[in-house]
Structures are given as C-alpha cells and as structure tokens.
N, C-alpha and C positions, 0 to 999 in steps of 0.2 A: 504493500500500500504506500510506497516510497513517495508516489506523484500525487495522491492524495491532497488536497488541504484537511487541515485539522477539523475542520467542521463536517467535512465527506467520510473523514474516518470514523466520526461521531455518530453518523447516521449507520454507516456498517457496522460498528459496534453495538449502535441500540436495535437494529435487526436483527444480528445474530444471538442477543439475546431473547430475544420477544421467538425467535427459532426454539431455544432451548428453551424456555419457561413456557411456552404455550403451545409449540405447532409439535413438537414430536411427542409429547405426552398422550396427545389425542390423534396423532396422524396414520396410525394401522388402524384405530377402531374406523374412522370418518372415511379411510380408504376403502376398506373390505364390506363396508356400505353403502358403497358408492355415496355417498351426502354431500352436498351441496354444503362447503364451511363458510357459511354465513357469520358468525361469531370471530372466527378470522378473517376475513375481509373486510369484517368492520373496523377492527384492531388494526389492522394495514393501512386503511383511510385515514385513521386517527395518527397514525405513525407518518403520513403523507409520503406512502410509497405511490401514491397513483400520481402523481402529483411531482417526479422525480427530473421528467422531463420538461416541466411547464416552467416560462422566468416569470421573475417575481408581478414585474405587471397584470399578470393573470391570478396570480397568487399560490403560485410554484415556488419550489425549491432548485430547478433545473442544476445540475449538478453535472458532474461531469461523465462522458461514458465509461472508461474506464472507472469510477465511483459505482455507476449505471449495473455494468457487469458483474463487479464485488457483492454489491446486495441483490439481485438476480440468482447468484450464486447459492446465498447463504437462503434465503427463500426455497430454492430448490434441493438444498443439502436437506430440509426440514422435511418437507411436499413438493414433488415437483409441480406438481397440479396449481399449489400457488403462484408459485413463478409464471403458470401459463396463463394465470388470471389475469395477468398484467403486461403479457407479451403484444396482443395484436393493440391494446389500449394504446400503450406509447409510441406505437407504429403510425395509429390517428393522428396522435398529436402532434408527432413528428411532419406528418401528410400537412398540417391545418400551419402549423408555423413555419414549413418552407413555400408553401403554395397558397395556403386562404387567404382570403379576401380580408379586411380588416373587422369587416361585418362577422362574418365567419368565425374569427379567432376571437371576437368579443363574446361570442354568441356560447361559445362551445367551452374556451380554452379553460375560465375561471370556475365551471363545473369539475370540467377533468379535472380539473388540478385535486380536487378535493375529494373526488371518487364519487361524488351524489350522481353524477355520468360516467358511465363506463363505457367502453367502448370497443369496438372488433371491426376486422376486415372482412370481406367477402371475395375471395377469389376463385377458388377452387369449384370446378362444376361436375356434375355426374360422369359428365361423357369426358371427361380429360382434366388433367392435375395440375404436370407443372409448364402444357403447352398451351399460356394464357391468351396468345393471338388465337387461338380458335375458340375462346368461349364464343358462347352461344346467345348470353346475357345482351338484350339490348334496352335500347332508350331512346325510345323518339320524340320528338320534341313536337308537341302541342300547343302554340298558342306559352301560356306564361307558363305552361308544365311540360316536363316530362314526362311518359308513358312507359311502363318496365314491365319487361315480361323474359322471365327466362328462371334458372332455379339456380341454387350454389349448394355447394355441400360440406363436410365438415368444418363449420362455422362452429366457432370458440368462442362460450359466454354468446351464444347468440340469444337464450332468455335474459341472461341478468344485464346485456345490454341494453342502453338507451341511443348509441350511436353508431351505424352501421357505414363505413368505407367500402362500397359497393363498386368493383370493378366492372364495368359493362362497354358495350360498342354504340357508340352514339352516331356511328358512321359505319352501316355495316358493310358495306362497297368500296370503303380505302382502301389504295395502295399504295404500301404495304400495310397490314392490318393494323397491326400497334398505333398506325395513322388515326385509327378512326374507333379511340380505346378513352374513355372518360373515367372519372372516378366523381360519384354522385355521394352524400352526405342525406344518409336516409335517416330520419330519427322515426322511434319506438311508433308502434300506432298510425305509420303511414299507410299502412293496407298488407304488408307479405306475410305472408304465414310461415311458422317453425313445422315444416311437417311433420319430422321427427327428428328423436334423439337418437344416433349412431352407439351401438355397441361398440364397446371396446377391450382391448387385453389391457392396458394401463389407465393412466390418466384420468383416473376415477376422480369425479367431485365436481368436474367441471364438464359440460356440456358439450359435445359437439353436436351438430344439429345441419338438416338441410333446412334448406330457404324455398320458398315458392313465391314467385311474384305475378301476378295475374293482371295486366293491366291497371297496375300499382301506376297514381299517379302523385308526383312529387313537385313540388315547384322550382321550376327552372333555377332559383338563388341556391336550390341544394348543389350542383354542379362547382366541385370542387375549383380554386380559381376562377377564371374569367374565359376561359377559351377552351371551348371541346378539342379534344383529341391530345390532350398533353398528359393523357390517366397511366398508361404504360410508365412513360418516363419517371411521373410522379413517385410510382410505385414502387419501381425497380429501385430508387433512390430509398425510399419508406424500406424497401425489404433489406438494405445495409444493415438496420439497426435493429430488422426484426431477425438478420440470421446472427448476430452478434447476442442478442437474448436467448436465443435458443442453444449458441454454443456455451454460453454462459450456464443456462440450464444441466444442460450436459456435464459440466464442470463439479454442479452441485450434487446431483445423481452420481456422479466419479466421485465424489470425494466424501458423500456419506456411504458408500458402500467399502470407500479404503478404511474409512475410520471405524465400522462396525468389524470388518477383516482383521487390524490391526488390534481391536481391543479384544475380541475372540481369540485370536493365536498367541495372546498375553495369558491367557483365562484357559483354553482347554490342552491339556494333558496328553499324550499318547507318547507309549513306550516310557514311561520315567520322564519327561521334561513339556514344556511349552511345547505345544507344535512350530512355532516359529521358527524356534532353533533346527527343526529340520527342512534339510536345504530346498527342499521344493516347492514348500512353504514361505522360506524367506523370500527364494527367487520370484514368486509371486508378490511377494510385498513391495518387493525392491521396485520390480517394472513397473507396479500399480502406480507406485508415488512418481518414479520417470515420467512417467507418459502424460499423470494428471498434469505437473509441473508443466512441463514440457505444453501439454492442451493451453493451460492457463495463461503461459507468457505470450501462445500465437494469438489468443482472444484477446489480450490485453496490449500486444502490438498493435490489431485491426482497430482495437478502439480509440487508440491514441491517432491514428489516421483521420476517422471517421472524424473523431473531436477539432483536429487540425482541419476540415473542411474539402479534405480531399476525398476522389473518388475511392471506398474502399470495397468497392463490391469485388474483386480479385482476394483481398484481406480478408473481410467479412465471411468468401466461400472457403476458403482455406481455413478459418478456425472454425466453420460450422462442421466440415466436414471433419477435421482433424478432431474437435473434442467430441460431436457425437461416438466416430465410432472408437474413441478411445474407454466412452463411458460405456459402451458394450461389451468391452473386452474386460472394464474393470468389476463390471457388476458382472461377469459369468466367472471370471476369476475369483470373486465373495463369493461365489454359490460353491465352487470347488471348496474353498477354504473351512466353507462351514460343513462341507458334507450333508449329508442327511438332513441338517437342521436347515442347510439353504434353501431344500425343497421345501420346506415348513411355512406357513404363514402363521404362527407364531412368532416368526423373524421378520423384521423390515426387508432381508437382501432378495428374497423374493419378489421385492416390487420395486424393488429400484433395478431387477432382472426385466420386469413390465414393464417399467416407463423410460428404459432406456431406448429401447427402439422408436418409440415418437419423434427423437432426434433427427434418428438418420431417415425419416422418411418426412419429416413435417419440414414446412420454411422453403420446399424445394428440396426434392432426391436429394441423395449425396451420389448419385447418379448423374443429375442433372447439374450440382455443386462441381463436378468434375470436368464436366464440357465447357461450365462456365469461365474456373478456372484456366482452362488449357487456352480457349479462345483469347483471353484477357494475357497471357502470357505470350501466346502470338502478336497479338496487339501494341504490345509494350518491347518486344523485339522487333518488330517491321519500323518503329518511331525511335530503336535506336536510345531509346529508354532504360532505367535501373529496372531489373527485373523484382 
C-alpha cells in the first residue's frame, strides 16, 4: 500500500475490518442460502464503498484505483458476491463522469455516491456474450423517446438496481456496427421486465437475471452523452475498470483461500508433524503466495495506468486474465490441501473453488482477454511503441 495516501489506507483498513467482524462470520450460512445480504450492503453504504468512485462535488470519496482494487480485494477475501455488488455500479459511474451530460451527473452521480442508487450494466445477450457488435438490442428513436426492444442476460443486481447502463444499436444498419452502438440510462420502472433469475454454481446472494424489453419506451435525455453511436467506445473505456475489479476480485478469492490453506497446514497433523512441513505441501504454499503476489502487482500496475489517464485496456486484460486464472489454481490447490474437508461445505475453500471461475468467464473470456491482448500488443509494435 506504499502509493496509498494515509487516508486510502484508512478506508482499506476500516474494510478489512468490517470483513472480519461482520462478513465472514455470517458469509457460509448467507452463501449456502443463497440470501440476498441486505444487512451488509447496508453497512457498505454506511462505510461509503459505493461511493469510492464519485468526487466530492457529488459527495464521493473518489479515491484512487489502485486504493479502488485494495478494498475490492478485501470485500472479496470476505464474499466474493460483495465485491460483485459493486462491480458493474462503479462501471456507471465511471460511464456518467467520463461521458454524461452535466444534467446527467447531477441527476444520478450524488445518489450513487451514497448507495440509495445502485446500479448495473446491461451487455450480454442470449444469443452471444463477448461479441457485442452483434447484439440484437435496439433503440429507435420516436419523437422525444426512444423505443427498446430486445433482451440481455446475466445482468448483476439487476432487482436491487435502480440504474441500468443499457448497451443497444441505435443505428442498426452502420458500418461498421460499433458505429451504430449507444448506451441509454434506463432507470427502475421504465417498463422491462427481470424474466428471470439464472442459476448458478457460485456467486450466491447476488442476482443475475435476464432482461426483456418490449417496446420499452425511455426519453431521449436517457441516451448516454449527447450523440448516438459513441456507446461501444464509451464502454470499452467503462470495461478498463470493470476488468480491473474483477481481477481484483480474483485477488480476494486467491488470497482467502491461501490464508484458510496456510492456517490448516499450521493446524493439521499427518505422520508426527504439520503437514506443511511436508514438501508437497509446502511446495503448494510456496506457489500459492508467488503467483497471488505476482497477480496482485500486475493489477496494481494496470491500475496505476488507468489512474495516470492512459489507455489500459492491454493492462486491465493482462491482470484480468493473469489473476483470474491464478485464483483457480489457488483455490483447487486449498481443496488438495485440505483433503476430504475441501470437498466439505462445512469449509469456506469449497466456495471460493465456486466463485473462482466467474472470473475467468465474467468481464469478457479470458478467451476473448487473450485476442485482446495479442491484438493491443501488435498494435503497440507496428507504432514502434514500449511494449
């Protein structure tokens, strides 16, 4: 936390407490009941984590990303499900103070800050995931409204939101498509309906849900900005800091599963000693801590970019990718460690074995993280550029 200010170290400090005294004591029972932790989301409000990204004008804390990813972290060291609470939220925020209107950022920005508005993306649609130029989502423009008709799907906190970042085609005949790609500002009670709620292997507590929108009509002032077809751009900007949370995520699922492995191999016994002390054992501790290390300084390079104003979507995929599938490897390595008892839900490392794969598949493949990368690494060699 070296780059910190003393006040951002204060805020990670009084998270990872409020982790320890309230979220892991109750976070298997609220898990394995799937529940809805309304009791801590309140506490998080109160704590002004929704509010992380807002500046004070709104009546934010905005704080730095690197600060951003530290409590992220420690959120999902607790629940990961928390940490998701709050992912696509500050993605909005992000969307509303690099792009909204001033109407817009007045309108919205000083609820978020506080949590009484919460908020989510809308991307992802039945027929195709991470190839957003073919959604299907459109929006035609009527007179002082828009007209929306199309569906999304795994949408995060799409009940306990009040404000939806709707990806759609306002142009559905540009070329090339991204041309003719908006981002519309739908609030609660516009007319779409949550069809349902998606079954899950992780990620309990929190909702993912499809959307239907049926000749949903919105007022024209909802269109993010001032000029259709810049919602692509917008987005892809908006998803820098949403794969930087996510890798962050990863970071906390990594490192409460080392920390449950390391206190176990302290604690259980085989053949006369710790199991730690034997080698295959250690050797798994040893990697576990390399690699989180290792995850954590590539997320907290992208964030120090990101922070500096620079392009870090090449950054941002690199540590999404790097720490998700590190935290895969470290939570099946706590399942080995613990034996029999990892199979067990009686133990947290069972569900941090469940919510580690939401990583590598959420925010964009780590599939798709890869093409990105490579592409952006071409890109930066043909200009002759620091790679």
């Amino acid at each position: 936390m070296d780059d910190l200010s003393p006040e951002e170290r204060e805020i990670v400090e009084l998270v990872r407490r409020f982790v320890d005294d309230a979220v892991r004591p109750v976070a298997r029972e609220l898990e394995h009941a799937n529940t809805y932790a309304g009791e801590l989301i309140d506490q998080m409000k109160e704590l002004g984590v929704f509010g992380l990204a807002v500046p004070e004008p709104w009546g934010g804390a905005s704080v730095s990303a690197p600060c951003y990813v530290l409590v992220t972290e420690e959120l999902a060291r607790g629940w990961m499900s928390l940490a998701g609470a709050m992912g696509g939220h500050t993605v909005v925020v992000k969307l509303l103070l690099d792009h909204g209107t001033q109407e817009q950022k007045d309108r919205y920005l000083p609820r978020l800050a506080t949590g009484e508005l919460r908020a989510t993306m809308a991307l992802t649609e039945p027929g195709g995931g991470s190839d957003l130029q073919a959604m299907r989502t459109t929006a035609r423009r009527d007179g002082d409204d828009y007209v929306v008709n199309g569906s999304k799907t795994w949408i995060s906190n799409a009940r306990q939101a009040g404000l939806v970042a709707l990806l759609c085609k306002t142009d559905p005949t540009a070329t090339p498509a991204h041309r003719g790609i908006s981002v519309l500002l739908v609030e609660k009670g516009a007319g779409f309906t949550v069809s349902r709620d998606l079954p899950k292997l992780g990620y309990k507590g929190v909702e993912s849900c499809e959307l239907s929108f049926d000749d949903m009509r919105v007022p024209a002032s909802a269109l993010l900005g001032v000029e259709e077809g810049q919602g692509f751009g917008q987005m892809m900007r908006g998803l820098e800091v949403g794969r930087l949370q996510v890798a962050a995520r990863a970071l906390g699922v990594g490192r409460a599963a080392l920390e449950d492995s390391l206190r176990y191999a302290q604690e259980r016994e085989a053949f006369g000693r710790p199991i730690w002390q034997h080698q295959s054992i250690g050797n798994y501790l040893a990697d576990m801590a390399t690699q989180l290390t290792a995850a954590r300084q590539l997320t907290l390079f992208a964030a120090r970019k990101y922070d500096a104003g620079e392009r870090a979507d090449l950054e941002a995929g690199m540590a999404k990718l790097f720490a998700s599938e590190t935290a895969m490897k470290i939570a099946l390595d706590a399942v080995r460690i613990h034996g029999g008892y990892g199979y067990s839900t009686e133990f947290d490392v069972e569900r941090y074995f469940r919510d580690a794969p939401l990583m590598i598949v959420g925010e964009g493949t780590n599939e798709i993280q890869r093409n990105v990368i490579a592409r952006q690494l071409v890109r930066r060699s043909a200009e002759g550029g620091p790679l």
